[in-house]
N, C-alpha and C positions, 0 to 999 in steps of 0.2 A: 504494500500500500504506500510506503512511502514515508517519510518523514509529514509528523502532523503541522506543524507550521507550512510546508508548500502544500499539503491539501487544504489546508486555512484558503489559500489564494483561490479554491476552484467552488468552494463554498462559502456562501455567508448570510449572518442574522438579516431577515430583511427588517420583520416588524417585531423588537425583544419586548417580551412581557412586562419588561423592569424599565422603566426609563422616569429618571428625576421631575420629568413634565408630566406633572395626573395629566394637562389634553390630552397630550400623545399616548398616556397607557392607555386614555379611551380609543382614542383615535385608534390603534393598533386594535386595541381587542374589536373595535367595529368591521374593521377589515378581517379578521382573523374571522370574525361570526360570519362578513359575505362570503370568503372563500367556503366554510364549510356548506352555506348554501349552494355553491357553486359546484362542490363535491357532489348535492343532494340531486339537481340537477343533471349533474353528469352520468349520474347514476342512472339515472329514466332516459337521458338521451342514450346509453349502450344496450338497455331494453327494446327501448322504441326500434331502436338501428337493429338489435338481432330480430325484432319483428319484422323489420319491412328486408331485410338478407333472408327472411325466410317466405316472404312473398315475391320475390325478387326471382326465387329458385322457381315457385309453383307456378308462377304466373309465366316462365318461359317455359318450364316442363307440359302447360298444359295449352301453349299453342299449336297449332299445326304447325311441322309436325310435331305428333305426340312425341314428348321422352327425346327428344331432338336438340340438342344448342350449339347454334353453329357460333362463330366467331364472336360475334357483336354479343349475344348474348353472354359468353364465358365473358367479354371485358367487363359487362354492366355487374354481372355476380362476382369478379375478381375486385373490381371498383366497390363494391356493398361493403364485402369482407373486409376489404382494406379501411373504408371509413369507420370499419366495429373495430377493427384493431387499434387507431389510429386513435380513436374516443378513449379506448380501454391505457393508452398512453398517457393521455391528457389525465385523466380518472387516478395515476397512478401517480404522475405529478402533484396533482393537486392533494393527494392522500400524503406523502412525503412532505410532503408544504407542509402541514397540517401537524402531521406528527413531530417533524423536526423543527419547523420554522425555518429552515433554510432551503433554496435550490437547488437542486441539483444539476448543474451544469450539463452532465454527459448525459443523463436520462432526457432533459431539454433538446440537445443535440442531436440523439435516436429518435425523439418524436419526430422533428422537424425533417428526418432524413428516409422515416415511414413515410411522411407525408409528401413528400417529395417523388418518393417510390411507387406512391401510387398514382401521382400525376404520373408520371414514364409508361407506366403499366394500360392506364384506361388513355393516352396519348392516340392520339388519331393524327397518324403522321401527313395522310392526305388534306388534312383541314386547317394542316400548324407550318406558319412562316417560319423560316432560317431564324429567324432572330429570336423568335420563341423558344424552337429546341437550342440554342446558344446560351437563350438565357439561365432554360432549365439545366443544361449541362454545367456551365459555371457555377450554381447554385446548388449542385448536386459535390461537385471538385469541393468546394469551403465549405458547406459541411461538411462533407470526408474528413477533410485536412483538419479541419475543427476536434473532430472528435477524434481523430486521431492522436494529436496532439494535447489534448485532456486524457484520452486514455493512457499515452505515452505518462504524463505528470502521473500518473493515479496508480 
């Protein structure tokens, strides 16, 4: 893991329970109560998302043809999956907030890098300008490097 002082650098207090200004220990715990709502939320948004990934399946398995999914369809059910996983990241963040009060850097970093993966993935190359897949591709490279380079520190 590392020496605790340079993982000091990859994590920190956002909002401390203790601080000399009563405002701000309000201030703080009023945030700390929206996150958890935030949490309560997220929570129905990975239900609601495995309902509609499981309408998402029925509803192409029971077109013509029956029990059939050609391409488009596998992207839209890979696209589903991916936004239930990508929720279940968020969901695991905000739970980590929560518990620790701090961020965690590289768990931020894999979110944003599912979430990216799943642009690539439901990507309709006939519909996307050069300069979109550039952008995504560059934005794909800095997170890598990002997280590479936090995992390297860690």
């Amino acid at each position: 893991m590392g020496d605790p002082e340079e993982h000091s650098h990859l994590v920190h207090e956002e909002l401390p329970k203790e601080h000399e200004d009563p405002l701000i220990r309000i201030l703080h715990g009023a945030i700390r109560n929206s996150v958890r709502l935030l949490a309560i939320l997220m929570a129905l948004v990975i239900l609601w998302s495995v309902a509609d990934v499981v309408y998402v399946i029925y509803s192409r398995l029971t077109e013509e043809p029956v029990w059939l999914l050609d391409h488009n369809d596998l992207f839209d059910v890979f696209g589903a999956f991916m936004l239930v996983l990508i929720a279940i990241e968020i969901f695991i963040n905000i739970r980590l907030y929560l518990g620790s009060n701090v961020i965690p850097i590289q768990l931020v970093l894999a979110t944003a890098l599912m979430a990216i993966a799943r642009k690539v993935i439901v990507l309709d190359l006939t519909d996307t300008e050069a300069l979109h897949i550039f952008a995504i591709a560059t934005t794909v490279l800095a997170l890598g490097l990002a997280y590479w380079l936090v995992a390297k520190k860690n």
